[in-house]
GUVEXNU-634931 format. One line per field, with one value per residue: residue in one letter; y, z, x of N, C-alpha, C, O in turn. Coordinates in nm, 2 decimals. Example, Ala and Ser with C-alpha at 12.3 -4.5 7.8 and 13.67 -1.06 7.14 Angstrom:
! residues 2
residuo <- [a | s] .
n.yy <- [-0.57 | -0.22] .
n.zz <- [0.78 | 0.71] .
n.xx <- [1.32 | 1.28] .
ca.yy <- [-0.45 | -0.11] .
ca.zz <- [0.78 | 0.71] .
ca.xx <- [1.23 | 1.37] .
c.yy <- [-0.33 | 0.00] .
c.zz <- [0.78 | 0.79] .
c.xx <- [1.32 | 1.29] .
o.yy <- [-0.33 | 0.11] .
o.zz <- [0.85 | 0.80] .
o.xx <- [1.42 | 1.34] .
! end
This chain:
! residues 78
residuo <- [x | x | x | x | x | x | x | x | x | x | x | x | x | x | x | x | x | x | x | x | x | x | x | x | x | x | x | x | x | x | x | x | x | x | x | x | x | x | x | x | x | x | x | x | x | x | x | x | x | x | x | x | x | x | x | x | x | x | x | x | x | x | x | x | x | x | x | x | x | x | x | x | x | x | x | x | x | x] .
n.yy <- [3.65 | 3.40 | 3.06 | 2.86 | 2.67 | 2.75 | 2.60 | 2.32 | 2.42 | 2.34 | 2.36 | 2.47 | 2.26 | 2.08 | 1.95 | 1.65 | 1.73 | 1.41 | 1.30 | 1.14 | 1.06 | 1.03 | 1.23 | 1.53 | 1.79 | 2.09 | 2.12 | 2.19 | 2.11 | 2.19 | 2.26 | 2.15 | 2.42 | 2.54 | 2.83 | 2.89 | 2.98 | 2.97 | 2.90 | 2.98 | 2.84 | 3.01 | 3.22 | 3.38 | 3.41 | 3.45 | 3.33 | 3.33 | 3.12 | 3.00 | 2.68 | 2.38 | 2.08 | 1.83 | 1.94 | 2.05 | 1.80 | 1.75 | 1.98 | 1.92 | 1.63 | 1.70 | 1.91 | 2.33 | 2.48 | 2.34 | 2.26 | 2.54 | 2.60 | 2.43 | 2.48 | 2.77 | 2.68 | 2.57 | 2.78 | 2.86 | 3.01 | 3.33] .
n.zz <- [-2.27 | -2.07 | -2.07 | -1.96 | -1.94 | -1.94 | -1.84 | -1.72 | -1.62 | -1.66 | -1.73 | -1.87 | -1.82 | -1.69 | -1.79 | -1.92 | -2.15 | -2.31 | -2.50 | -2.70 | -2.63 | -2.35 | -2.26 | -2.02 | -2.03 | -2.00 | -2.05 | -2.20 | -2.15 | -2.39 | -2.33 | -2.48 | -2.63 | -2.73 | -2.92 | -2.85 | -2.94 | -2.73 | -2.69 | -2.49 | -2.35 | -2.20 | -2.08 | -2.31 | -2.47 | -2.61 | -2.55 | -2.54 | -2.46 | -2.36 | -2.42 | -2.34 | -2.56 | -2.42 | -2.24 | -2.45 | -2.50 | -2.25 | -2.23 | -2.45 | -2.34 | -2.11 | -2.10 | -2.17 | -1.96 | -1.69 | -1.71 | -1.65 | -1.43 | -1.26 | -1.29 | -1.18 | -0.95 | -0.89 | -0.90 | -1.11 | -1.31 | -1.28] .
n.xx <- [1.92 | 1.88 | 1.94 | 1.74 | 1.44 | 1.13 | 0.94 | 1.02 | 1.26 | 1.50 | 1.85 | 2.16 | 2.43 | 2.73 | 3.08 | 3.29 | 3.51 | 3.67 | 3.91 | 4.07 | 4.26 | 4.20 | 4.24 | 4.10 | 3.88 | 3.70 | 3.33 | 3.00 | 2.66 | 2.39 | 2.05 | 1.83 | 1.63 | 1.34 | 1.17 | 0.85 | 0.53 | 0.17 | -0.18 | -0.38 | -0.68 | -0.88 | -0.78 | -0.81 | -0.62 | -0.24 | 0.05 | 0.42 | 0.66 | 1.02 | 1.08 | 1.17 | 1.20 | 1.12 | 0.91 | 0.75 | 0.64 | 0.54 | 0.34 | 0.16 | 0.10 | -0.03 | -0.20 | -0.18 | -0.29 | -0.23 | 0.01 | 0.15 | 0.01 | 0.17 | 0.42 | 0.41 | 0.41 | 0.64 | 0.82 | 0.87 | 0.76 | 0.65] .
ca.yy <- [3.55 | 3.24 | 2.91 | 2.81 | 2.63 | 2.83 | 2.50 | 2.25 | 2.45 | 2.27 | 2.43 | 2.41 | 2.15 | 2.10 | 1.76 | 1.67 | 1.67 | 1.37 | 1.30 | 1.01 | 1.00 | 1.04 | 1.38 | 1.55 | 1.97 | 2.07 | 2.15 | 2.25 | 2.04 | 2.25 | 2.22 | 2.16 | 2.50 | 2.61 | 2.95 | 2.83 | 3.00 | 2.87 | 2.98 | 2.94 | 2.94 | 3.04 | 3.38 | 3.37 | 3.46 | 3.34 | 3.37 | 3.30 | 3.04 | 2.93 | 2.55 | 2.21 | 1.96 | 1.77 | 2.02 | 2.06 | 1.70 | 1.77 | 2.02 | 1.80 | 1.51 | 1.73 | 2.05 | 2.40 | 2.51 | 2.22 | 2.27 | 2.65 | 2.61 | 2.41 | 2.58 | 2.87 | 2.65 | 2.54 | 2.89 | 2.90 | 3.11 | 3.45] .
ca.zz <- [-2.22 | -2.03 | -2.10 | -1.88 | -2.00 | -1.84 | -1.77 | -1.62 | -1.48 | -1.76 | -1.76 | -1.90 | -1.69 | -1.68 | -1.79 | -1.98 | -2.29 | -2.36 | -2.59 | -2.75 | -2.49 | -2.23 | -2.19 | -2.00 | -2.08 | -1.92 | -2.17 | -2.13 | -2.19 | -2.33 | -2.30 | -2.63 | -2.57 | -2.84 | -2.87 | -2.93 | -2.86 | -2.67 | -2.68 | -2.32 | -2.40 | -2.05 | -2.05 | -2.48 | -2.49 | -2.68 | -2.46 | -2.57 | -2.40 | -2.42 | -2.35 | -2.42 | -2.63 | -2.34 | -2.19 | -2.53 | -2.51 | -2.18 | -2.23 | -2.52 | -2.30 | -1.98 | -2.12 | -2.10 | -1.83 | -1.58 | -1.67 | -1.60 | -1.32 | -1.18 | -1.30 | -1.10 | -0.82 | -0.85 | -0.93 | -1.27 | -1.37 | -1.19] .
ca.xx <- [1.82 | 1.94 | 1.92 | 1.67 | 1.36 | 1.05 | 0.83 | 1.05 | 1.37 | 1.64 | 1.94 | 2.28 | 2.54 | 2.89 | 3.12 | 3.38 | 3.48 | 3.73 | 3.95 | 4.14 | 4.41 | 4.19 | 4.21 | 3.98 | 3.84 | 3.53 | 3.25 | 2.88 | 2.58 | 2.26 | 1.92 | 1.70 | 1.49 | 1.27 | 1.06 | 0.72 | 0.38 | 0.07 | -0.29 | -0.46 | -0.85 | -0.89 | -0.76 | -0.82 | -0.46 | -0.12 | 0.18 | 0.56 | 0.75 | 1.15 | 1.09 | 1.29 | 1.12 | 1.07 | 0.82 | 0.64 | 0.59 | 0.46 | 0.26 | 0.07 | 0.00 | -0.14 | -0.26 | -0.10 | -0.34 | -0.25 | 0.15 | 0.17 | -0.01 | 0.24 | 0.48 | 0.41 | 0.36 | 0.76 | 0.86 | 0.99 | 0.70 | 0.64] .
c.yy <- [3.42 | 3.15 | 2.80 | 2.76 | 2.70 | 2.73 | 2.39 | 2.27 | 2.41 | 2.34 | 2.40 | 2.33 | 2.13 | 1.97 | 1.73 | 1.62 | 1.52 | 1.29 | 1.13 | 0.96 | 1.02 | 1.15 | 1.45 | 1.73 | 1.94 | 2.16 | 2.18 | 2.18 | 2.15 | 2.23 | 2.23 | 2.25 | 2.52 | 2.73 | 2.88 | 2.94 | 2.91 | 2.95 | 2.90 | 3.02 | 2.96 | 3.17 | 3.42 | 3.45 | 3.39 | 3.41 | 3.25 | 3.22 | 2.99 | 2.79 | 2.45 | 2.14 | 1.87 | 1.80 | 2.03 | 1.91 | 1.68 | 1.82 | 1.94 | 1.72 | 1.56 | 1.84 | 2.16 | 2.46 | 2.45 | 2.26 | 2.43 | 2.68 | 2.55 | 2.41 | 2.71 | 2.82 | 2.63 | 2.68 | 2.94 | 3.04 | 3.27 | 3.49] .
c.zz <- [-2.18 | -2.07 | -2.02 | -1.97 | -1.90 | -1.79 | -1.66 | -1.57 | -1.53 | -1.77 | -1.83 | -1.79 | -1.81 | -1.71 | -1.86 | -2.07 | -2.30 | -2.48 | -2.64 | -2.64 | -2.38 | -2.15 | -2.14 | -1.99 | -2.06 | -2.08 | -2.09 | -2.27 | -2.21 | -2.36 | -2.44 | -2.66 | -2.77 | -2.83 | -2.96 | -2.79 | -2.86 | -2.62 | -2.56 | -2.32 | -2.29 | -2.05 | -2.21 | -2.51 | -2.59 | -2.62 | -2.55 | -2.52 | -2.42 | -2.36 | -2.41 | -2.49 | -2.51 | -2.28 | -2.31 | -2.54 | -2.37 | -2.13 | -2.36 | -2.46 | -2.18 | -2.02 | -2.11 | -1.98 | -1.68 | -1.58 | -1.65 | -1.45 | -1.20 | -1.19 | -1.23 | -0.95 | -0.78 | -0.86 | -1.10 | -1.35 | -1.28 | -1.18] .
c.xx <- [1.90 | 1.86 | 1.86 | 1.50 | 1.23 | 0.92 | 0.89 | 1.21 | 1.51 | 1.70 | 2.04 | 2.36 | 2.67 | 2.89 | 3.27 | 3.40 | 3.63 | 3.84 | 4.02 | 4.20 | 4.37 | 4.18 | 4.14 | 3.97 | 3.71 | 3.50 | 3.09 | 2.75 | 2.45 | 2.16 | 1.81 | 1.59 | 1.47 | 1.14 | 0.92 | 0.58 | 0.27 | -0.04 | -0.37 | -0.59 | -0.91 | -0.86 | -0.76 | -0.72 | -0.34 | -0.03 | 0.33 | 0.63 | 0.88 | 1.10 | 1.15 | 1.17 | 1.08 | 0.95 | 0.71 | 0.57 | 0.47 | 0.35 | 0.11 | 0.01 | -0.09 | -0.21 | -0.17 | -0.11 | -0.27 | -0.11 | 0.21 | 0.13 | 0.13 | 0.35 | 0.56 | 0.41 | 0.54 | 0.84 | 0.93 | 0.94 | 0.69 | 0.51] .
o.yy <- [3.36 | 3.16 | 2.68 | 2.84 | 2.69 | 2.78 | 2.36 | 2.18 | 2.42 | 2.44 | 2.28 | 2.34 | 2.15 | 1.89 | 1.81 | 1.51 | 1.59 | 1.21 | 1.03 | 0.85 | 1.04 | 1.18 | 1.47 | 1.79 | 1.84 | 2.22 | 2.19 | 2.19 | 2.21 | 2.15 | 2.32 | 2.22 | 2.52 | 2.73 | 2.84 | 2.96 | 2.82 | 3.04 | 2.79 | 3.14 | 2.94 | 3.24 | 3.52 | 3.54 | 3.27 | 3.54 | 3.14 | 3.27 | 2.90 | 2.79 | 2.44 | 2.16 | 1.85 | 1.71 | 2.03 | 1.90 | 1.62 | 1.77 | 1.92 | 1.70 | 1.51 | 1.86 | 2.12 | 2.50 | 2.51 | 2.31 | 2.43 | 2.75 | 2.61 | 2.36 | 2.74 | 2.89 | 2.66 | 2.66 | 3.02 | 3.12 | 3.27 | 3.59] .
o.zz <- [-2.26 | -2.10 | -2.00 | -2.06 | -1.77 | -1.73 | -1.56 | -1.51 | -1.47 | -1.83 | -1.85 | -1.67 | -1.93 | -1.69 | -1.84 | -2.11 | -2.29 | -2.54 | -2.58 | -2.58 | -2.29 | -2.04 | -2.22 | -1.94 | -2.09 | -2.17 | -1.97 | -2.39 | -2.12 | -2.45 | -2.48 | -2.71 | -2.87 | -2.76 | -3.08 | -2.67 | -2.94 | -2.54 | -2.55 | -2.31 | -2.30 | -2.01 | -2.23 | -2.59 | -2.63 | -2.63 | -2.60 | -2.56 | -2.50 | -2.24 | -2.53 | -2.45 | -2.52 | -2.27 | -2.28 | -2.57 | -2.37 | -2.05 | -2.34 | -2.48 | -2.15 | -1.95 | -2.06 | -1.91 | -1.57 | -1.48 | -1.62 | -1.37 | -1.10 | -1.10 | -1.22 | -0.85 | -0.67 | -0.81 | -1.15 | -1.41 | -1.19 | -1.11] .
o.xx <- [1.97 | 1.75 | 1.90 | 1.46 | 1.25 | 0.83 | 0.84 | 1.28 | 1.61 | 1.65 | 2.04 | 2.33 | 2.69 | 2.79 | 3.36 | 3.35 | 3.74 | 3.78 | 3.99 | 4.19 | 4.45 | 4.13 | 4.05 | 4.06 | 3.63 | 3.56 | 3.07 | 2.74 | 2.40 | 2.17 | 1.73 | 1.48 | 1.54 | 1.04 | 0.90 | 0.56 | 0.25 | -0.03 | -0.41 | -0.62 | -1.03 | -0.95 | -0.69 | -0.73 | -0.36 | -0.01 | 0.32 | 0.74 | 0.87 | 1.07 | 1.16 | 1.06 | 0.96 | 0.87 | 0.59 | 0.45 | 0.36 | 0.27 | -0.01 | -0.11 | -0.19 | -0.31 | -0.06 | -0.02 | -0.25 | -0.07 | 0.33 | 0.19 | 0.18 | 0.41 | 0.68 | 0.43 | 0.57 | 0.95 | 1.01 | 1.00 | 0.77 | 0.49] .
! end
């Protein structure tokens, strides 16, 4: 399973790690996902989601209806 957040598209990213002396070694930044389910009283379902904390925060203040929809609208969803 990749490291992709399935609401707003967060992925891992690249940087560098450095060191005392300046040294620089690339490294990999990743994305806060968490497996959390979500009950959508619209289709009286509970679906699975990998998503970042950011997105659960998201989904809290708009609904999950409103953020799947658009979702699907950016493609993340299928």
């Amino acid at each position: 399973m990749s490291r992709i957040c399935q609401i707003t598209g967060k992925a891992v990213i690249t940087g560098n790690r450095v060191s005392h002396s300046n040294k620089k070694t690339r490294r990999r930044f990743y994305p806060n996902l968490q497996l959390k389910k979500f009950f959508i009283p619209e289709e009286n379902q509970w679906i699975t989601l990998r998503v970042s904390t950011s997105a659960i925060r998201t989904i809290n203040k708009n609904g999950i209806s409103a953020v799947l929809k658009e979702a699907r609208e950016k493609g993340y969803i299928a």
